[in-house]
Structures are given as structure tokens and as C-alpha cells.
C-alpha positions as CSV (number, residue, x, y, z in Angstrom):
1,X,82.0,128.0,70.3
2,X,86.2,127.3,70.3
3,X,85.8,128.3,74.2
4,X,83.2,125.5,74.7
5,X,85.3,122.9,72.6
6,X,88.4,124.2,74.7
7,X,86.4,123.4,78.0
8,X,85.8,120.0,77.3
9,X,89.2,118.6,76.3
10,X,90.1,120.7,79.5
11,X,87.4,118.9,81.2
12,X,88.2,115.5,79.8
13,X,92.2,116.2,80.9
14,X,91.3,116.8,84.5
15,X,88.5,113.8,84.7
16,X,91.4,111.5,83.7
17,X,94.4,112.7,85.3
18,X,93.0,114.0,89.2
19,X,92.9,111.0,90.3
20,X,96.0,109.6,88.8
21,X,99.1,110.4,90.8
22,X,100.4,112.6,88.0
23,X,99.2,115.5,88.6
24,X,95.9,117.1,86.6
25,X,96.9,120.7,87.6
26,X,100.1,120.6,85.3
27,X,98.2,118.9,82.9
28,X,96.0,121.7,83.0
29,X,98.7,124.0,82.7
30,X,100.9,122.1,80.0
31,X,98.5,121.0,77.6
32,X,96.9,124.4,76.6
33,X,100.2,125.8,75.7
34,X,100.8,123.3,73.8
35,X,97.5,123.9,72.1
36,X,97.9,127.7,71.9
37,X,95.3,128.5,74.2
38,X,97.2,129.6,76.7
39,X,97.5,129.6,80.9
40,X,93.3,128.6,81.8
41,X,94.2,130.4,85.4
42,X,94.1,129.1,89.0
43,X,90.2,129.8,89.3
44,X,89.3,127.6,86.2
45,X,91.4,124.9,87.5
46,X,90.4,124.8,90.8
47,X,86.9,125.2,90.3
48,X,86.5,122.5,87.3
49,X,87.6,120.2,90.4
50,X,84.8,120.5,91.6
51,X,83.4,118.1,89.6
52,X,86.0,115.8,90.1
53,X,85.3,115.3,93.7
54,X,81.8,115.4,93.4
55,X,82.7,112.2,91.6
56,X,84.6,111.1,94.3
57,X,81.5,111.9,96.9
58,X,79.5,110.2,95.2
59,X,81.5,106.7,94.5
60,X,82.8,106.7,98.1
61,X,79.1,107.8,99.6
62,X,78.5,104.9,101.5
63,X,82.1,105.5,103.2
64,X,81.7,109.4,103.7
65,X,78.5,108.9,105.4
66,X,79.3,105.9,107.5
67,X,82.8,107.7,108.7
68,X,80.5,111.2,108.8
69,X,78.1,109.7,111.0
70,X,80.5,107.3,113.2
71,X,82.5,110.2,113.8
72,X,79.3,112.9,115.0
73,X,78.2,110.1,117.3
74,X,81.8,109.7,119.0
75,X,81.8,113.5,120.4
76,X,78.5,112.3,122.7
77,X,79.5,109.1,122.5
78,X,83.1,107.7,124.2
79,X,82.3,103.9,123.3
80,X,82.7,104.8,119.6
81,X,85.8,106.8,119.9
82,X,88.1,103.7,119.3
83,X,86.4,103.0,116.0
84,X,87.9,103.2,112.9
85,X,85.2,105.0,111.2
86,X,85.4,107.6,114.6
87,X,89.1,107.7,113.6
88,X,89.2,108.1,110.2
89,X,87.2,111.6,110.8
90,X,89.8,112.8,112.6
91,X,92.5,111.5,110.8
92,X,91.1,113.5,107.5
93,X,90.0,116.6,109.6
94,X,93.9,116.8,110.9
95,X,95.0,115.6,107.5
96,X,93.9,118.4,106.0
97,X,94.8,121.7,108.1
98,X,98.5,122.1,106.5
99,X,97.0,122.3,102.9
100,X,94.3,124.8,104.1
101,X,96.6,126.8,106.0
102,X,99.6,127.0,103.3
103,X,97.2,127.7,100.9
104,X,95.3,130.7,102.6
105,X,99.0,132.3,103.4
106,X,100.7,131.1,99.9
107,X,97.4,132.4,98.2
108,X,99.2,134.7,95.6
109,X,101.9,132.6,95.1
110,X,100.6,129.5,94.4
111,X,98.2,131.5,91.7
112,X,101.0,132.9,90.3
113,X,104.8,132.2,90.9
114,X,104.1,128.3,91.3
115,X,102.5,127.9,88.0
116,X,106.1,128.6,86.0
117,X,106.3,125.5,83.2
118,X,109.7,125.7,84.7
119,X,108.9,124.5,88.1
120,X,105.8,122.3,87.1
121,X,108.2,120.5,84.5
122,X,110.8,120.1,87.3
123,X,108.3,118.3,90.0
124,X,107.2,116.1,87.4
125,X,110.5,114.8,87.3
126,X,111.4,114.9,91.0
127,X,107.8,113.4,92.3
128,X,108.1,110.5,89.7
129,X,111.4,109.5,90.8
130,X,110.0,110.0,94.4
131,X,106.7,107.8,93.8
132,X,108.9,105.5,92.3
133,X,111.5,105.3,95.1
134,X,108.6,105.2,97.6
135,X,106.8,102.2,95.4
136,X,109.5,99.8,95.5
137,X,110.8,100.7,99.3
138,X,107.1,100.6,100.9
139,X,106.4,97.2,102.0
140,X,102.7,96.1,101.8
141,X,102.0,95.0,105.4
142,X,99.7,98.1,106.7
143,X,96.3,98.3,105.9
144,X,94.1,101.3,106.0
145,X,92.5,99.9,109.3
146,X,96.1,100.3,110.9
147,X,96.2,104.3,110.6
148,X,97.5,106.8,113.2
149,X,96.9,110.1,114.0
150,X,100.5,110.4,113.9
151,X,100.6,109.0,110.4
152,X,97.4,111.6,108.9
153,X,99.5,114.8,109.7
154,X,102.6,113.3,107.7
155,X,100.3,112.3,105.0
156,X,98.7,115.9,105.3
157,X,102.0,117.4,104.9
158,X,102.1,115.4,101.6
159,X,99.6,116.4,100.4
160,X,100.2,120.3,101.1
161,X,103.3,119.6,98.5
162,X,100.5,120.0,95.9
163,X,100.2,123.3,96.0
164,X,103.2,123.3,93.9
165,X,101.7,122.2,90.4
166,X,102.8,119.1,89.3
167,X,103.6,117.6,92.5
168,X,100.0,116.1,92.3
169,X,97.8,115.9,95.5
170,X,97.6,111.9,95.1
171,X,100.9,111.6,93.8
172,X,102.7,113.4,97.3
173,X,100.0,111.4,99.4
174,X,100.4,107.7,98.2
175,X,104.2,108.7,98.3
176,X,103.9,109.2,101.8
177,X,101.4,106.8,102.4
178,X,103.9,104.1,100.5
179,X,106.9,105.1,102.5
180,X,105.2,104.2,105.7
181,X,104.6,101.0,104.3
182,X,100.6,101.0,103.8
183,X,99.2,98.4,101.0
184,X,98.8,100.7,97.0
185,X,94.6,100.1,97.8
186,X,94.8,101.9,101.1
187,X,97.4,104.2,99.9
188,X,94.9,105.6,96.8
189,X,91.9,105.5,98.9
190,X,93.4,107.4,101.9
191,X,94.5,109.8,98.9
192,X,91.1,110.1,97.7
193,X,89.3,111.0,101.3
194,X,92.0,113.4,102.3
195,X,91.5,115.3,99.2
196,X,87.6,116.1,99.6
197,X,87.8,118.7,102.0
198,X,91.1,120.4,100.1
199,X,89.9,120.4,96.7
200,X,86.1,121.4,97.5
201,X,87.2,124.2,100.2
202,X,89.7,125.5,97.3
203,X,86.9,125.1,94.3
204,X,84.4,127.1,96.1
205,X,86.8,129.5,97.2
206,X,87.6,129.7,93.7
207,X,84.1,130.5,92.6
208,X,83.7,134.3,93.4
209,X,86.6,135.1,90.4
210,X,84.5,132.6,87.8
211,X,82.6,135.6,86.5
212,X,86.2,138.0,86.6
213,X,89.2,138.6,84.6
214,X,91.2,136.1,85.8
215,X,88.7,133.4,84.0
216,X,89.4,133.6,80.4
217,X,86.1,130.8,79.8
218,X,83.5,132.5,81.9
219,X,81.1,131.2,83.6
220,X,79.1,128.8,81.1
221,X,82.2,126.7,79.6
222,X,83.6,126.5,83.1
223,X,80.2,124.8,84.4
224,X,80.6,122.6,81.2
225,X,84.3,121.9,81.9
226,X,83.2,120.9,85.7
227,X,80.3,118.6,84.4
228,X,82.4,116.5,81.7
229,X,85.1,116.1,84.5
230,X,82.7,114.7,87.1
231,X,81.6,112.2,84.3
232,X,84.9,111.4,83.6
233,X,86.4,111.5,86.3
234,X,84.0,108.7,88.3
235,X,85.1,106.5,85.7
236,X,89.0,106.8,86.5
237,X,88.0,106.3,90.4
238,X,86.8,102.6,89.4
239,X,90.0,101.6,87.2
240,X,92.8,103.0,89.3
241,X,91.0,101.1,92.3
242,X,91.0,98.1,90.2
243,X,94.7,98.9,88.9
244,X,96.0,99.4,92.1
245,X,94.9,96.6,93.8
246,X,97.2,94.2,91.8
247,X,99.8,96.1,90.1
248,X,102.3,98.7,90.5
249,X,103.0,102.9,90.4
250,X,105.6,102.4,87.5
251,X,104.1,102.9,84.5
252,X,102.9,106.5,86.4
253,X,106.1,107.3,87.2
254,X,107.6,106.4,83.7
255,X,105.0,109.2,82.4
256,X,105.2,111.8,84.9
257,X,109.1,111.5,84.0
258,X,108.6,111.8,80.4
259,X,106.2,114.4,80.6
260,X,108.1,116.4,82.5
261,X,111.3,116.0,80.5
262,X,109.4,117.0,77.6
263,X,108.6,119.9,79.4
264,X,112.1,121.2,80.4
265,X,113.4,120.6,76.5
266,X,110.3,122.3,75.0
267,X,111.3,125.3,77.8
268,X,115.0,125.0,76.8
269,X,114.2,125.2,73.0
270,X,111.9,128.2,73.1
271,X,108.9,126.0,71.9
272,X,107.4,126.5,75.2
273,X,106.8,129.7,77.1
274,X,106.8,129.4,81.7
């Protein structure tokens, strides 16, 4: 029974913080220590985001399919190529190579080296300041409908950043996104379309070690864990859309600071463990 209860706050900490940009894959690795339940493993993590972007598929359905479709009919169909639906496909298809490709050749380090407390504590930290940086520099004068090809492989190469747990895949994306000066609403919803294809490639990856040793859950609390953060998570798409449309990244950036402060002193004292 603990590893169901276990599975739920884990569930309910990555439906409220994937979307966020402060990272739900430290969060995943933090909080359990703290708890005493130690490190839930790179499989677990990956595959309980699953339900995450299923939530994210199925808010942003009407999008995915017109963008999905728009884009099939442009490869028969030149009058569609200048589109932005035709466009967008491409944009998120090229968007998304770098984190595929560093994270089929990082595999092994990424599922173990990267998830030191020491080094998630530290991107907390440098990523706020970052987001921060980014938030206040970034004018607001470029909206999504103004993207580039140019512009998706730089935001890919964000995005690849969060491989590294606690750099946070929407953190390292609005970042970049804010830097080259596009509005906080096209920023987070770019964010949120570039991830699908990352995060769904990397949970079913993930799935074939579910049922192994390296899954200290199993198979039932994981599929628990996946359901209560698709619930929650859906949720957290609507208010940070909401949020973002009207205020700013600080009080994000104010928390991922904290948090990973927290981090380094707990480290430092010997009351946490990397």
C-alpha cells in the first residue's frame, strides 16, 4: 500500500510542476529524499510523463491535428507549404532531433551521472537566474505566427539542456524562446508542442524497464502515478496559459532559486545524500 500512496504524491508532483518552467524531473528526484523514499529511477520518471503529455495531446488537440494535417497535405501539396500550420510541423520535427539524438548517445549518463542532487541543485540555481535574465531582456514583439526554422533548432538546442535534471524542458525553451524576443503565451505554448514528441519518444522508450530492477514501484503504482499526473497535469496547462498571458516568469524563478539553494545547503550539511 506505502508504494501506491508513494505513487500519487509522485504523481501529483510531476502533474503540477512539468509544465511549470521549474523542472518536474528534479522535483522527482528531490522530494523523495526528502521523504526517505529514495531515488524513483529514470524509467519511473520518464514513463509517469506519459501522462503528462497525454494531457497536453489532448488540451492542444484541435492544434496537433490541424498542424498534423496542414503539414501531411504540404508534401503533395506546394500551395500549403507557406502556412503556418505547414510550418509549425517542421519547426517541431527539427525542434526536436538534438534532444533525441543527445539522449540516445548520453543514454547512461543522463540515467545516472546527471541525476547527482549536486548537479540538479546547481541548475536550479543557474536556469532560474537565466529564465530570469531572459524574462526581463526579451521584448514582447514576436508572436508565435512569426517563427523560423532558424529559430526551432535554437529552441531545440534548449530544450536538449533538459536532459540535465533541473534544467527543466520548458524552463531552457521559454528561455530561449524569451531571448529571441517572442511574447510569454507563444513562448509556453511553443514549449508545450516541442515537448510531445521528446517526452512521449522517451516514456515509451522507458517502458520495457517498468517491469525491471531499475523500477522500485512496478508496474501497477507506476500506471497509477501516470493516471493522477495526466489529471493533474491538464489542469496546470489551463492556469499557466492564463498566468502567462498577463504576468511574469519571477515568481518561477524566485522558487527554482530557493529550491535549489535549499538543495546545495541540505547537500553541504549531510542532511541530503547526491
Amino acid at each position: 500500500m506505502s508504494d501506491f500512496f508513494q505513487a500519487v504524491v509522485l504523481g501529483l508532483i510531476q502533474g503540477l510542476t512539468e509544465f511549470l518552467p521549474i523542472s518536474s524531473s528534479a522535483h522527482l528526484r528531490i522530494f523523495p529524499e526528502l521523504f526517505g523514499w529514495g531515488d524513483p529511477g529514470a524509467a519511473f520518471t520518464a514513463v509517469i510523463q506519459i501522462g503528462t503529455e497525454l494531457a497536453v495531446l489532448i488540451y492542444f488537440r484541435k492544434d496537433i491535428w490541424r498542424i498534423g494535417r496542414t503539414w501531411l497535405r504540404s508534401l503533395y501539396l506546394p500551395e500549403l507549404r507557406g502556412e503556418l500550420d505547414s510550418r509549425m510541423g517542421w519547426y517541431i520535427i527539427v525542434g526536436s532531433l538534438p534532444i533525441v539524438v543527445l539522449g540516445v548517445l548520453l543514454k547512461d549518463v543522463i540515467e545516472q551521472d546527471f541525476r547527482n542532487l549536486w548537479i540538479i541543485g546547481t541548475t536550479l540555481v543557474v536556469l532560474g537566474v537565466i529564465l530570469g535574465v531572459a524574462d526581463r531582456v526579451g521584448r514582447t514583439d514576436r508572436p508565435i505566427e512569426r517563427m523560423t526554422l532558424k529559430h526551432s533548432v535554437y529552441l531545440g538546442l534548449a530544450q536538449a539542456a533538459a536532459l540535465v535534471p533541473g534544467v527543466s524542458r520548458s524552463g531552457a525553451t521559454i528561455s530561449m524562446a524569451r531571448f529571441l524576443n517572442y511574447d510569454r503565451e507563444a513562448a509556453t505554448r511553443f514549449a508545450f508542442l516541442l515537448a510531445i514528441p521528446a517526452v512521449v519518444g522517451a516514456g515509451l522508450f522507458e517502458l520495457k524497464d517498468i517491469p525491471g530492477q531499475d523500477n522500485p514501484y512496478g508496474v501497477a503504482p507506476t500506471v497509477v502515478a501516470t493516471i493522477v499526473s495526466f489529471v493533474v497535469g491538464y489542469a496546470a496547462i489551463a492556469w499557466l496559459l492564463r498566468y502567462v498571458a498577463t504576468r511574469s516568469y519571477l515568481p518561477f524563478v524566485i522558487y527554482r532559486i530557493l529550491l535549489g539553494g535549499a538543495t546545495l545547503l541540505l547537500l553541504a550539511t549531510g542532511a541530503l545524500t547526491a
